[in-house]
C-alpha positions, 0 to 999 in steps of 0.5 A: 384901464389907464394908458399913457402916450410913451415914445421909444427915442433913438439915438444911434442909427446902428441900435436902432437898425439892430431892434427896431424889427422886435417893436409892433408896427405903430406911428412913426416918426423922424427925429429932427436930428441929423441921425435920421433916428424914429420915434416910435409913439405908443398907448401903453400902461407903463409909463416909467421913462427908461434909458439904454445905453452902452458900455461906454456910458453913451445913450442909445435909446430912452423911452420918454413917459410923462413928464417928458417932451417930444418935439413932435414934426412941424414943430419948430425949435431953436436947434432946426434951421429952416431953408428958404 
């Protein structure tokens, strides 16, 4: 059986509070954006990116498959400013 590393990327903090408790326990990490939003980081056989969003049109979580990025922690990125 094949599987693929799949992120579950969130995008509004109030979304990811409301569903993070339905995911299975698994690495973790802080996004780089000021919303203190996780990645969730999973071995799974689907690897088909989708996307939630609300009814306005806004994003609220993807899941990033194969063909995707994630800048992953102690990366650096030109929207991160590193302070002394």
């Amino acid at each position: 059986e094949t599987y693929f590393l799949v992120i579950i990327d969130f995008d509004k903090k109030d979304f990811q509070d409301k569903v993070i408790s339905q995911f299975p326990k698994t690495f973790t990490t802080t996004s780089g954006s000021p919303k203190q939003c996780v990645h969730l980081w999973f071995a799974s056989d689907n690897n088909k990116p989708f996307k939630i969003k609300d009814e306005k049109g806004k994003m609220l979580s993807d899941m990033i498959g194969t063909g995707n990025q994630v800048i992953a922690p102690g990366s650096k990125h030109k929207s991160v400013v590193l302070l002394p």
